[in-house]
LUMDRENNU-789392 format. One record per residue (C-alpha): residue number from 0; residue in three letters; x, y, z. Coordinates in steps of 0.02 Angstrom, whole numbers. Layout:
BEGIN
atom pos: NUM, code: ALA, east: X, north: Y, up: Z
...
***
This chain:
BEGIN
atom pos: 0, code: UNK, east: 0, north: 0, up: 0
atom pos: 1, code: UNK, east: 65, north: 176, up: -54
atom pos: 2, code: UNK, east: 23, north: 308, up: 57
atom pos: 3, code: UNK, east: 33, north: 495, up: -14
atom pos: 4, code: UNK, east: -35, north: 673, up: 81
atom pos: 5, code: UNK, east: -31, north: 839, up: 54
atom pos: 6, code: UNK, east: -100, north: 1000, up: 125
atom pos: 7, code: UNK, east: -254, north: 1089, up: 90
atom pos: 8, code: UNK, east: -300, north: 1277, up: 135
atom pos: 9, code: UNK, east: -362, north: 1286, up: 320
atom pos: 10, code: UNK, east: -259, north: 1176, up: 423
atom pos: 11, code: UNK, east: -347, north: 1040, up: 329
atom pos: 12, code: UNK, east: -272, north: 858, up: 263
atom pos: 13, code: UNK, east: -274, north: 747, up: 125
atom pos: 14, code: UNK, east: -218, north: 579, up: 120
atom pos: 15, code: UNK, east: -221, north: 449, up: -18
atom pos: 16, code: UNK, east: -189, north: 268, up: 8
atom pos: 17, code: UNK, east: -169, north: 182, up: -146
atom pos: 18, code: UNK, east: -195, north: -9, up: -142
atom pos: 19, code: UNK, east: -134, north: -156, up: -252
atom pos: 20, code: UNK, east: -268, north: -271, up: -315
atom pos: 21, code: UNK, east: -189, north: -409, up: -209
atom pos: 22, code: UNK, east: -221, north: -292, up: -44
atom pos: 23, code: UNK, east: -394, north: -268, up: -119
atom pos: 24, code: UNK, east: -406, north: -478, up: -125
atom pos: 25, code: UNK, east: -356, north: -505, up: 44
atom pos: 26, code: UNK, east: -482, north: -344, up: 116
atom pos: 27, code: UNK, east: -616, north: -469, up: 14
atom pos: 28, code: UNK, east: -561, north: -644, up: 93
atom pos: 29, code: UNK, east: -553, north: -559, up: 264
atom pos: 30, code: UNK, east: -751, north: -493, up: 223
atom pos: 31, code: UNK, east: -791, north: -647, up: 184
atom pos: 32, code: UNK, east: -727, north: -740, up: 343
atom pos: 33, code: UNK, east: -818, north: -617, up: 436
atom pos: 34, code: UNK, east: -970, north: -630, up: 368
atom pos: 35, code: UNK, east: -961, north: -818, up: 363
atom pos: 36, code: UNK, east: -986, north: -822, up: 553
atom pos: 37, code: UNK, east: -1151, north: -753, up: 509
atom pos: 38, code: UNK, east: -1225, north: -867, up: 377
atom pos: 39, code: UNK, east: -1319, north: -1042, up: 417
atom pos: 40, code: UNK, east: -1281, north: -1174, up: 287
atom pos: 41, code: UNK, east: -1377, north: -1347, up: 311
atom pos: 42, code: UNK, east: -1247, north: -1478, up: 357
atom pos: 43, code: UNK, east: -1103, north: -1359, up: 449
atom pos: 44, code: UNK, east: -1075, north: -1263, up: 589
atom pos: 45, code: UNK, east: -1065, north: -1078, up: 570
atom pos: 46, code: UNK, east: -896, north: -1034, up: 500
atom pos: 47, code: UNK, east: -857, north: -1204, up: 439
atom pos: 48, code: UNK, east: -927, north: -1199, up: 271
atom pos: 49, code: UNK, east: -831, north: -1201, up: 137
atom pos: 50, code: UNK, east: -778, north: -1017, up: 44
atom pos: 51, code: UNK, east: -881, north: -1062, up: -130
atom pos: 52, code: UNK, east: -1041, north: -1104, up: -30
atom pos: 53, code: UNK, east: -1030, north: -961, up: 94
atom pos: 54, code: UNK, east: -1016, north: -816, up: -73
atom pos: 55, code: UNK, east: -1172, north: -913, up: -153
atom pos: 56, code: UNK, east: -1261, north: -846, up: 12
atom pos: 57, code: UNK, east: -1214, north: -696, up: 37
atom pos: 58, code: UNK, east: -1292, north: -549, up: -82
atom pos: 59, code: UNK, east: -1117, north: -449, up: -188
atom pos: 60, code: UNK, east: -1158, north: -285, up: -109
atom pos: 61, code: UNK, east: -1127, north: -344, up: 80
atom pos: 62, code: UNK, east: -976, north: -426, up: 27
atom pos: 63, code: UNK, east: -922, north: -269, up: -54
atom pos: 64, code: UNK, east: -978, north: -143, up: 83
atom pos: 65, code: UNK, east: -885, north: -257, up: 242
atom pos: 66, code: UNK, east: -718, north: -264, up: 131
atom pos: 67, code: UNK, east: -715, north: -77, up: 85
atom pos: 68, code: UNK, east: -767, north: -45, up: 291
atom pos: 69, code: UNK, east: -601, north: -150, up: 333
atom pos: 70, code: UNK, east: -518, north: -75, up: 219
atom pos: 71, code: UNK, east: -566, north: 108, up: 270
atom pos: 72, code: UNK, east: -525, north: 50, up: 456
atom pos: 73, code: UNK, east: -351, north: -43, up: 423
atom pos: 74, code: UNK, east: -288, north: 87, up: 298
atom pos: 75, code: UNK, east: -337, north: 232, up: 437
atom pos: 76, code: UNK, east: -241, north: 138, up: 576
atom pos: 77, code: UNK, east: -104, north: 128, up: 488
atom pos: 78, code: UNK, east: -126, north: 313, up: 442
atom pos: 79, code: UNK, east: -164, north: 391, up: 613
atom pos: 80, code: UNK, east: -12, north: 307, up: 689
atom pos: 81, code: UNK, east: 97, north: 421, up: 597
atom pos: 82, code: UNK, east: 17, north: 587, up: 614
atom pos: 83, code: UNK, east: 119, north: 723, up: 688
atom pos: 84, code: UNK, east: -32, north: 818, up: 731
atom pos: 85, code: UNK, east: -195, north: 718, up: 751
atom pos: 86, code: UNK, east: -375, north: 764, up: 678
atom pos: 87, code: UNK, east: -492, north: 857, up: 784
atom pos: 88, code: UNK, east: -640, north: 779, up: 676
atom pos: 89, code: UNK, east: -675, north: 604, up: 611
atom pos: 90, code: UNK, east: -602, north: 620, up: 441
atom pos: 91, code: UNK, east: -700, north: 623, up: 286
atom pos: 92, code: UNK, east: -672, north: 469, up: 153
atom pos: 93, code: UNK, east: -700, north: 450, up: -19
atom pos: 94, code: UNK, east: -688, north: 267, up: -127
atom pos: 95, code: UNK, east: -688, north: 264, up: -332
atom pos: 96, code: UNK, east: -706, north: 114, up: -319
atom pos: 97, code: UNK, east: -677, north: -58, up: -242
atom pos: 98, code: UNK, east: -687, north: -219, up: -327
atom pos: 99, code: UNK, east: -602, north: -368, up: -311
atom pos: 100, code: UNK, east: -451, north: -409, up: -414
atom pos: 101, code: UNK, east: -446, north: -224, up: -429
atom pos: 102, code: UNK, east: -315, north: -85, up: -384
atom pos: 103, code: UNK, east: -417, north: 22, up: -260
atom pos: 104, code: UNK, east: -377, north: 224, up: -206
atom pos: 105, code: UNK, east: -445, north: 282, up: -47
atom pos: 106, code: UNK, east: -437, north: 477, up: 18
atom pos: 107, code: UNK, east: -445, north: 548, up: 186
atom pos: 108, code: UNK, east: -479, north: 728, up: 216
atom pos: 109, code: UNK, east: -483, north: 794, up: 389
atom pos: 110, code: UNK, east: -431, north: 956, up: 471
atom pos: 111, code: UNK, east: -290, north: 963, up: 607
atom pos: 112, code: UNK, east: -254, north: 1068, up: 756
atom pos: 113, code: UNK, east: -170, north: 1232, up: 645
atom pos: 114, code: UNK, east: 2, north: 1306, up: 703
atom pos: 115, code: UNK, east: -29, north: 1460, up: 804
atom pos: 116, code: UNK, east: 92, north: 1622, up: 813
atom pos: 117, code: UNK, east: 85, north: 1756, up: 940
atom pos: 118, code: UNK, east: 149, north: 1938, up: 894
atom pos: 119, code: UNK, east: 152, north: 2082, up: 1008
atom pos: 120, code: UNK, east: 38, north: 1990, up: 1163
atom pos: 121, code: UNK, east: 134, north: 2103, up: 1268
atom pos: 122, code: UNK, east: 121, north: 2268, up: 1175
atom pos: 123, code: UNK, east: -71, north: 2236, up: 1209
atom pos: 124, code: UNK, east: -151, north: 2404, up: 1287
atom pos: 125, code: UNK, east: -323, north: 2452, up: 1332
atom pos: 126, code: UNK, east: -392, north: 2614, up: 1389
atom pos: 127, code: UNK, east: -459, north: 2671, up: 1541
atom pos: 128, code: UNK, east: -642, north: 2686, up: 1559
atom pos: 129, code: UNK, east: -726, north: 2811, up: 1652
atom pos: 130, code: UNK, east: -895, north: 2791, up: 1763
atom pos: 131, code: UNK, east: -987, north: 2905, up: 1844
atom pos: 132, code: UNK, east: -1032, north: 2903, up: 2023
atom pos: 133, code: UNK, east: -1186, north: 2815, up: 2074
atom pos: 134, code: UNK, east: -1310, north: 2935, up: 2097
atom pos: 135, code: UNK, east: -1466, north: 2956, up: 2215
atom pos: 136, code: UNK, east: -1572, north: 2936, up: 2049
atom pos: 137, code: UNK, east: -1520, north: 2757, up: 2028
atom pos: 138, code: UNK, east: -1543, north: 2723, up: 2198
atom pos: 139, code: UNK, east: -1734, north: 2772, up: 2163
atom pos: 140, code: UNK, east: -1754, north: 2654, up: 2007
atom pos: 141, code: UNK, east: -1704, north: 2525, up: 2109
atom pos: 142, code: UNK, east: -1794, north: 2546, up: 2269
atom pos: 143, code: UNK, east: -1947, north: 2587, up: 2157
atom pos: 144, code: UNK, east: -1927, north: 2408, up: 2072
atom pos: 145, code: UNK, east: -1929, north: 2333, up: 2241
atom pos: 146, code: UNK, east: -2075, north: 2434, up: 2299
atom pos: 147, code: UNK, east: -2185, north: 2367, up: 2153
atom pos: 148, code: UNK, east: -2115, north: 2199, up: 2218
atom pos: 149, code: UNK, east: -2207, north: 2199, up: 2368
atom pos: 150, code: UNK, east: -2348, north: 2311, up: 2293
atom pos: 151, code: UNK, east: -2522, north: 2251, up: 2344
atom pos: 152, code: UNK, east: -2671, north: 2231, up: 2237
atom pos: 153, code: UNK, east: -2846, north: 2263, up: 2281
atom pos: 154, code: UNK, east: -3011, north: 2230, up: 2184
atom pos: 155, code: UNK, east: -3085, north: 2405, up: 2159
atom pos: 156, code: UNK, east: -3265, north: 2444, up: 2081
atom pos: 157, code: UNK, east: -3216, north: 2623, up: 2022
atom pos: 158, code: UNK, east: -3160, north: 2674, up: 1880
atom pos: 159, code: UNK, east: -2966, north: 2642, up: 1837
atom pos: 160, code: UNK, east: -2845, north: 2768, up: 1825
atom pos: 161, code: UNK, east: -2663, north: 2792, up: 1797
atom pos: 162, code: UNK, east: -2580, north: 2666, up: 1926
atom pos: 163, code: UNK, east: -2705, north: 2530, up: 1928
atom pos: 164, code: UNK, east: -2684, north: 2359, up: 1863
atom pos: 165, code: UNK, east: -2829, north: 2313, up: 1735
atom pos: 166, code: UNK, east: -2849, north: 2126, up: 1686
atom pos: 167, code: UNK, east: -2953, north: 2145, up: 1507
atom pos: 168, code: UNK, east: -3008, north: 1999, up: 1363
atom pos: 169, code: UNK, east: -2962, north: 2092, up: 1195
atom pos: 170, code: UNK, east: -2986, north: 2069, up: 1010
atom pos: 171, code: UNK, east: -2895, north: 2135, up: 886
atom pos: 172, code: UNK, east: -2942, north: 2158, up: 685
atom pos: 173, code: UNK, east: -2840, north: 2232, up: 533
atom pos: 174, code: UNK, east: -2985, north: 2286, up: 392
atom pos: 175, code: UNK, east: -3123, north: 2187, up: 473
atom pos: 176, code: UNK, east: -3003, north: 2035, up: 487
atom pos: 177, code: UNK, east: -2965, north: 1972, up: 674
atom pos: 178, code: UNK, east: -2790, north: 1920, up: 698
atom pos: 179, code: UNK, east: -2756, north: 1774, up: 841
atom pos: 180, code: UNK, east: -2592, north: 1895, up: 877
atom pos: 181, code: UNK, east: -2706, north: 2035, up: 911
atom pos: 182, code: UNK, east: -2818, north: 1927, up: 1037
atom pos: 183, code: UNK, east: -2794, north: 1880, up: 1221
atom pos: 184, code: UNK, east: -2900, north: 1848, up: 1364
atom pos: 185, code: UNK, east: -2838, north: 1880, up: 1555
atom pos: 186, code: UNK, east: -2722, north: 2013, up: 1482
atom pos: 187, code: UNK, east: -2643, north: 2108, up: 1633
atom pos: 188, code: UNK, east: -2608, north: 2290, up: 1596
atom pos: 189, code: UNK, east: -2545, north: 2423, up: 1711
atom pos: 190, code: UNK, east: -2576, north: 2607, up: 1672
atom pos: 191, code: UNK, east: -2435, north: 2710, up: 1660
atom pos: 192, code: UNK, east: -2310, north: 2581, up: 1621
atom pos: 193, code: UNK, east: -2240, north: 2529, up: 1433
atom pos: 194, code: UNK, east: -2373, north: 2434, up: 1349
atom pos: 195, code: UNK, east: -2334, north: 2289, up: 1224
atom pos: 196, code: UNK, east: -2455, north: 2374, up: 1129
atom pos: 197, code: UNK, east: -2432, north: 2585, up: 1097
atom pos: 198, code: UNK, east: -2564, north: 2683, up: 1177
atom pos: 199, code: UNK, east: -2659, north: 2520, up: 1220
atom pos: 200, code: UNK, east: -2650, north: 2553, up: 1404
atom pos: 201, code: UNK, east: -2704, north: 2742, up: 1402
atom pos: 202, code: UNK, east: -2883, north: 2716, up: 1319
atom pos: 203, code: UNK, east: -2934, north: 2585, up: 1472
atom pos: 204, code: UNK, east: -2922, north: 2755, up: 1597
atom pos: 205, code: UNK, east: -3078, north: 2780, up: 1656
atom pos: 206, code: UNK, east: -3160, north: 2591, up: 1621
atom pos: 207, code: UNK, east: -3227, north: 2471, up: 1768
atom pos: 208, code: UNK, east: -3271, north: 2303, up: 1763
atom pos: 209, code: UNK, east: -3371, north: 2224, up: 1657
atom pos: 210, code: UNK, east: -3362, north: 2399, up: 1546
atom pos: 211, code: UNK, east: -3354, north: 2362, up: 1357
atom pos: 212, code: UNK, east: -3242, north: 2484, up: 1233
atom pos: 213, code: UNK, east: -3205, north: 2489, up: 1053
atom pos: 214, code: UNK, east: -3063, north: 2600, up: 982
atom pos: 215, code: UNK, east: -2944, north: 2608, up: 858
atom pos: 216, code: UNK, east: -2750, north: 2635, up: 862
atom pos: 217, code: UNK, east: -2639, north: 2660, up: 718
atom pos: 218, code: UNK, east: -2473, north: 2566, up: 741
atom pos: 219, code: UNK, east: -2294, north: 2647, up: 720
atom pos: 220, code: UNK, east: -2220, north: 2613, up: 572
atom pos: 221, code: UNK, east: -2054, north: 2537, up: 623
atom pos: 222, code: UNK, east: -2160, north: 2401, up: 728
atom pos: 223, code: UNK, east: -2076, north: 2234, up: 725
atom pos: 224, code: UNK, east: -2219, north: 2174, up: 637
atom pos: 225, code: UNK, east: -2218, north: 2206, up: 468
atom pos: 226, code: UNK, east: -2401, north: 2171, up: 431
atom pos: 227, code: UNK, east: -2448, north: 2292, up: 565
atom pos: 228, code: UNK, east: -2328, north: 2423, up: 548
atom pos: 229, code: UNK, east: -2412, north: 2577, up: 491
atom pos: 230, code: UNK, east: -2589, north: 2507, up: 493
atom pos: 231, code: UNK, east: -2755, north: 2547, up: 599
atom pos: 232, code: UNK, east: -2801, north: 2414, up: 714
atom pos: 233, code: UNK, east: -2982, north: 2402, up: 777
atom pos: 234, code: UNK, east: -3007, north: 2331, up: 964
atom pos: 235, code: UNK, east: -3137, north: 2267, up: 1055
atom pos: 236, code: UNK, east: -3094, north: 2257, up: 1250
atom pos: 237, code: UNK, east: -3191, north: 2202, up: 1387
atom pos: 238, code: UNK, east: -3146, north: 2241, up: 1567
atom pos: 239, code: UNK, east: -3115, north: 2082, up: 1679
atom pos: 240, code: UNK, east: -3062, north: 2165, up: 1840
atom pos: 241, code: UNK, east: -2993, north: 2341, up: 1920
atom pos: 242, code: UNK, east: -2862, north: 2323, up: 2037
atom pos: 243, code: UNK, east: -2802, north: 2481, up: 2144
atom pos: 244, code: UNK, east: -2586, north: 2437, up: 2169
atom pos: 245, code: UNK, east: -2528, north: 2489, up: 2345
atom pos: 246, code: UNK, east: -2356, north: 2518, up: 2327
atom pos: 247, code: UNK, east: -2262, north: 2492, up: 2503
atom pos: 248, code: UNK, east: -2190, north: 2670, up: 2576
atom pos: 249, code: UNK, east: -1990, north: 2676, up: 2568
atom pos: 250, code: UNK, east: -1973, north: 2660, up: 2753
atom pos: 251, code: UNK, east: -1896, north: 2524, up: 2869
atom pos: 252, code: UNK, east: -2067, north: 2412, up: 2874
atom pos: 253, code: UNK, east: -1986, north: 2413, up: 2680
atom pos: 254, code: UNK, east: -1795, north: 2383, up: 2729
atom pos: 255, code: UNK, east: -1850, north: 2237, up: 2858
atom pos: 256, code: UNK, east: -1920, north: 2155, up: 2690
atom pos: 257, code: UNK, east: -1737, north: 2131, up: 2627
atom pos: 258, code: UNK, east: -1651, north: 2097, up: 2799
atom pos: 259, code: UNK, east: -1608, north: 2279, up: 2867
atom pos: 260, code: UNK, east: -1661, north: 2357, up: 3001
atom pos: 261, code: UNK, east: -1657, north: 2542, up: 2940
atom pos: 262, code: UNK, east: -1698, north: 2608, up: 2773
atom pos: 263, code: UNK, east: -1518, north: 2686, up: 2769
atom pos: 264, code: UNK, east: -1470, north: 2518, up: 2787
atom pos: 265, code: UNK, east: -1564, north: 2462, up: 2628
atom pos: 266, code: UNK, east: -1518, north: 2607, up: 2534
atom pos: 267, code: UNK, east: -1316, north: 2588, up: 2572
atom pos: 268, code: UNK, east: -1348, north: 2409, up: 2511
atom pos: 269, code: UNK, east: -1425, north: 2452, up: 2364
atom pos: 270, code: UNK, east: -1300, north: 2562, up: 2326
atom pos: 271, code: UNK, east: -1146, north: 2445, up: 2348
atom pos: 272, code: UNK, east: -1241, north: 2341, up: 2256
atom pos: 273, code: UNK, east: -1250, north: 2460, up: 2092
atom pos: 274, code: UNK, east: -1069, north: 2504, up: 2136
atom pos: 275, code: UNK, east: -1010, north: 2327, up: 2126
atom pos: 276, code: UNK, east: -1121, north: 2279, up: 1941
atom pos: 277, code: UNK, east: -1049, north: 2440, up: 1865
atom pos: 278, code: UNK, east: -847, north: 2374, up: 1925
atom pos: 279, code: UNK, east: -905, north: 2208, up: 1854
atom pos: 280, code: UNK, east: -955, north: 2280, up: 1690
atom pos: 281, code: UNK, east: -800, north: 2415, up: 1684
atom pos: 282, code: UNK, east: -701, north: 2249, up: 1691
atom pos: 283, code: UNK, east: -808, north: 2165, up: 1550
atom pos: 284, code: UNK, east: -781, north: 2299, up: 1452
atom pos: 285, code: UNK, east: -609, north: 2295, up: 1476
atom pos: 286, code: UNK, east: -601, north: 2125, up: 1428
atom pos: 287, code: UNK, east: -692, north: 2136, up: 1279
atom pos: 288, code: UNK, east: -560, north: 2265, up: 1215
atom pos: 289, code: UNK, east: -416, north: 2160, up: 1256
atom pos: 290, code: UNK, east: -489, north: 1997, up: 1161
atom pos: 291, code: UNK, east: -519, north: 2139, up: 1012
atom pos: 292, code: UNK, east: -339, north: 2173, up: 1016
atom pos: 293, code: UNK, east: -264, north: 2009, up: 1069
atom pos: 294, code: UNK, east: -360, north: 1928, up: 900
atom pos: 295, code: UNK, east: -267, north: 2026, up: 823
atom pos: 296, code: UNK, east: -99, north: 1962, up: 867
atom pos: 297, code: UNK, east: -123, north: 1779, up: 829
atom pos: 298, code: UNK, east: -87, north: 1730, up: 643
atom pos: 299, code: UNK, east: -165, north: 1559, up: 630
atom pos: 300, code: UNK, east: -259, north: 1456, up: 458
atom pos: 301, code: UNK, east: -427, north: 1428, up: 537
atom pos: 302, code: UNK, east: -493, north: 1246, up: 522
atom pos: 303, code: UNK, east: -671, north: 1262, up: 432
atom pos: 304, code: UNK, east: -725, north: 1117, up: 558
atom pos: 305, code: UNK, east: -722, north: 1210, up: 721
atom pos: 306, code: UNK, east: -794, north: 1386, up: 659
atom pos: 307, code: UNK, east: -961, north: 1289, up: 578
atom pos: 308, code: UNK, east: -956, north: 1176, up: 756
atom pos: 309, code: UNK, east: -971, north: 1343, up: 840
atom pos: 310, code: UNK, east: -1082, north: 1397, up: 741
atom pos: 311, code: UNK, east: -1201, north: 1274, up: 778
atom pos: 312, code: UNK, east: -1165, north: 1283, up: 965
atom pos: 313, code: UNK, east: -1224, north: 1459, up: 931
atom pos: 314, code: UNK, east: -1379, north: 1421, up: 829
atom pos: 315, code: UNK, east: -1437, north: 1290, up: 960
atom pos: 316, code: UNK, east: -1422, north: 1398, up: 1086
atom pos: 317, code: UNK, east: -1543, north: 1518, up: 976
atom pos: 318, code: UNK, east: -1658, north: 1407, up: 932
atom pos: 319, code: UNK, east: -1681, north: 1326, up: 1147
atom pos: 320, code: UNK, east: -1685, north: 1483, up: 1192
atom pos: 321, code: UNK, east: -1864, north: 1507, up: 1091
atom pos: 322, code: UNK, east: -1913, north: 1327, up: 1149
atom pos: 323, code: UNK, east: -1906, north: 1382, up: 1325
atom pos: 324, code: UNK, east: -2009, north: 1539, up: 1284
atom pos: 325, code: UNK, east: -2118, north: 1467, up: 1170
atom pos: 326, code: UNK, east: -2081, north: 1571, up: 1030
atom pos: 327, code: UNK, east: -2078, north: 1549, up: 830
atom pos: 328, code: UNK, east: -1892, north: 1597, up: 758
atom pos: 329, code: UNK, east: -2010, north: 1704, up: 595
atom pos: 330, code: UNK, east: -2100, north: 1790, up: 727
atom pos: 331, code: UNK, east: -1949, north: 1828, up: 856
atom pos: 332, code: UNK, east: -1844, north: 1880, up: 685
atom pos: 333, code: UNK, east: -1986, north: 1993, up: 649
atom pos: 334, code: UNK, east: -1982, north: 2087, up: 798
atom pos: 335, code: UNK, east: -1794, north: 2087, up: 804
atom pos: 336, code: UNK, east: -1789, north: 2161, up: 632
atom pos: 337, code: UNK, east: -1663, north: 2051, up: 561
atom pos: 338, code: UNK, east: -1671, north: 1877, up: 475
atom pos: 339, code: UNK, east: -1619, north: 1708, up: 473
atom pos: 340, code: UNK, east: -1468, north: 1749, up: 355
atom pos: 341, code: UNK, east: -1404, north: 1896, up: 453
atom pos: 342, code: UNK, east: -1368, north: 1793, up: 611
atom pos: 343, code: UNK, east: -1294, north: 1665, up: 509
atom pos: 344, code: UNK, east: -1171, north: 1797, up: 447
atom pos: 345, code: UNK, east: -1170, north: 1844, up: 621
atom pos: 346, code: UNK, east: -1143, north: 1670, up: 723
atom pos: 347, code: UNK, east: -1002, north: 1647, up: 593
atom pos: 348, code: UNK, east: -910, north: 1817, up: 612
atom pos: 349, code: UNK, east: -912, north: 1767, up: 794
atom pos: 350, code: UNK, east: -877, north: 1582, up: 760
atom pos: 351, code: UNK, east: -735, north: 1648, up: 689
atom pos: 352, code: UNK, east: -667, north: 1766, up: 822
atom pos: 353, code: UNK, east: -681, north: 1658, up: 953
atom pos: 354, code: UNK, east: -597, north: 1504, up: 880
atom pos: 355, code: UNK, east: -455, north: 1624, up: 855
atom pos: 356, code: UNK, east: -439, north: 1695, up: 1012
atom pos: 357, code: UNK, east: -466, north: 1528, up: 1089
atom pos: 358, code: UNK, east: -325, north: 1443, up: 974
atom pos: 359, code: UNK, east: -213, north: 1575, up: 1015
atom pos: 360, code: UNK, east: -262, north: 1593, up: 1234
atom pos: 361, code: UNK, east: -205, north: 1389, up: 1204
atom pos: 362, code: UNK, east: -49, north: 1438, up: 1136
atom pos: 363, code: UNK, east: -25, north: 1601, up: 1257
atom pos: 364, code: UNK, east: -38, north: 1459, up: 1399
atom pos: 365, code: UNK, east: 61, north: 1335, up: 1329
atom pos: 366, code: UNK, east: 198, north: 1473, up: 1324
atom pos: 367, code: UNK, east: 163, north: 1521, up: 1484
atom pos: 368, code: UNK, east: 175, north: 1330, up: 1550
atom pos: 369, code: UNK, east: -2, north: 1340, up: 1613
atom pos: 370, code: UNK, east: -130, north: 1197, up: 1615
atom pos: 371, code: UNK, east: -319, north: 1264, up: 1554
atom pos: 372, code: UNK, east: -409, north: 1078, up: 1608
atom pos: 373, code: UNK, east: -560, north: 1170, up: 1647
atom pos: 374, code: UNK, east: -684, north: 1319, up: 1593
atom pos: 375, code: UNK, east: -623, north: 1377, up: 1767
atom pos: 376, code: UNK, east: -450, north: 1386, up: 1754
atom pos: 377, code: UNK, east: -481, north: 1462, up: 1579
atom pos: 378, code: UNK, east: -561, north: 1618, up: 1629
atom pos: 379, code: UNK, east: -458, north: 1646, up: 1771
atom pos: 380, code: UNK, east: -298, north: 1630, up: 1661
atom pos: 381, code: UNK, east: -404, north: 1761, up: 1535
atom pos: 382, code: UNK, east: -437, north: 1882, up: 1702
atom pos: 383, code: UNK, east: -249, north: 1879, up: 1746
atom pos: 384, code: UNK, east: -215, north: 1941, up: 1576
atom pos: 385, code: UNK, east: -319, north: 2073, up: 1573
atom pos: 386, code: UNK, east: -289, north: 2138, up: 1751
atom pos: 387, code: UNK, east: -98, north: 2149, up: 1705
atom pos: 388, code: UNK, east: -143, north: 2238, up: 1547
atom pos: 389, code: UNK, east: -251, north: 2368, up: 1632
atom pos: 390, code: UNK, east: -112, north: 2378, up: 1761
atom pos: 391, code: UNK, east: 20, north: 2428, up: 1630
atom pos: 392, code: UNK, east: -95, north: 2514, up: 1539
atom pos: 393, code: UNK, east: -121, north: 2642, up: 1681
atom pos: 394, code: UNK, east: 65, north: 2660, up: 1715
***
């Protein structure tokens, strides 16, 4: 057997094996002793029979298809063994042909880890970023949030106004047609806040239960919705249920909700709180402008197999995240304004980013003697680099 390779573009491999027609022969009598252990011939024991008798039962294209899968298998083994750098993917094999008493050529293609080169790592800078102070007025967003947490709902009789919670059953038509997308029963709205629907919320002011209204809104025209963008929708609404929403005062009753004693108490912990997401985002962003510039310094021939693998990983994450939410991938692209193309061109300009920066944070570690065995010691090896970076940086 003659065994021949070459390179291809993208860290990728092609190997030929080209075998005699005696190699071929013995593939075929090594089938056929396999498959002989199968076959029941009157008069012998399985195995036993002799060669002639044991082809007459067994169908050409089986004979064929276990030769050519020994064949594949020995003339792999024999490959493999020799391989300075292994695959990272079960290789790809193609057969012209493979007959008995026949030369046969079989070709492996398969991609391999790529060499990796680092220039300038340590040139790497990043600059500072600047937050403001956390104010009083963020304090109040968030103590307002937990506030309607705790808020209180009470069935009222009177008419609703801006504050109160209004539970309605709602259709929706476009030209005399009703739309299932426009029509929902048990639909809780609160005055005042953002409505899924423009100006929806503002024409139930004044309604009580069991009150009845028909009116008409006409629908911006950069909705997500392209059939309703720009077009007058007719609703018919029905009032379930008024309820008045007694929001807790900001006091200590409030603080001893969250474990303080004292209001202040609350409000200081709110406030470290704030403090310690906006450090935690300063340092993301950080990082994200290092792994810009640290791409940038590793020269590598990306193997096609790992930036379509995470690709997928990316797609699959799409597509479970609308499984869990119960949502249809034309209707969430709608709404997003994009399509099903875009993110493709998307997952792979990402696909390809982070197999880069991942081939060359391997090769970063290997120079470093460091051991990454674990997503954990990963992004702690990551953090170090970017805290020393932001050290020198500032210096």
């Amino acid at each position: 057997m003659e065994i021949t390779h070459k390179h291809l573009p993208n860290s990728r491999m092609q190997y030929t094996a080209e075998l005699s027609a005696l190699e071929v022969d013995e593939y075929y009598a090594r089938a056929l002793s396999a498959l002989a252990k199968e076959i029941k011939i009157s008069g012998f024991r399985p195995g036993k029979a002799p060669a002639n008798l044991v082809r007459d039962n067994i169908k050409t294209e089986a004979l064929r298809e276990e030769a050519y899968t020994l064949a594949v298998q020995g003339t792999w083994s024999g490959i493999i063994k020799d391989l300075e750098h292994g695959p990272i993917q079960d290789p790809e094999v193609g057969v012209a042909d493979f007959i008995e008493n026949k030369p046969a050529k079989i070709e492996f293609e398969f991609d391999i880890r790529p060499e990796v080169t680092l220039k300038n790592v340590d040139k790497i800078k990043i600059n500072d970023i600047k937050k403001d102070p956390i104010d009083d007025a963020q304090i109040d967003d968030v103590l307002n949030t937990l506030r309607k947490a705790h808020a209180k709902t009470v069935i009222t009789l009177d008419k609703s106004k801006k504050g109160d919670k209004v539970e309605v059953d709602f259709v929706g038509s476009l030209k005399g047609v009703t739309k299932d997308k426009l029509t929902s029963k048990h639909f809780p709205v609160v005055i005042g806040e953002d409505s899924v629907i423009p100006g929806f919320a503002e024409e139930l002011i004044g309604l009580k239960k069991n009150d009845i209204k028909k009116f008409s809104l006409d629908f911006p025209k950069d909705h997500f919705d392209k059939e309703l963008a720009g077009q007058k929708i007719d609703f018919d609404v029905t009032v379930e249920e008024v309820y008045n929403v007694e929001l807790p005062e900001i006091d200590d009753k409030l603080a001893h909700s969250f474990g303080h004693d004292k209001v202040e108490q609350l409000k200081a912990a709110v406030k470290e709180d704030l403090e310690h997401r906006a450090e935690e985002e300063k340092f993301y962003q950080y990082k994200a402008s290092w792994l810009a510039e640290f791409e940038k310094c590793v020269k590598t021939e990306l193997p096609i197999s790992l930036v379509e693998a995470e690709v997928e990983r990316a797609k699959g994450s799409w597509e479970e995240f609308l499984e869990r939410r119960n949502l249809k991938a034309d209707e969430w692209l709608a709404r997003q304004k994009t399509t099903l193309e875009e993110m493709e061109k998307d997952w792979k300009k990402a696909a390809t980013a982070s197999v880069t920066i991942g081939l060359g944070l391997a090769k970063l570690a290997t120079e470093k003697n460091k051991k990454l065995e674990t997503n954990e010691e990963y992004q702690q090896f990551l953090d170090d680099l970017v805290k020393t970076t932001i050290t020198k940086s500032k210096n």
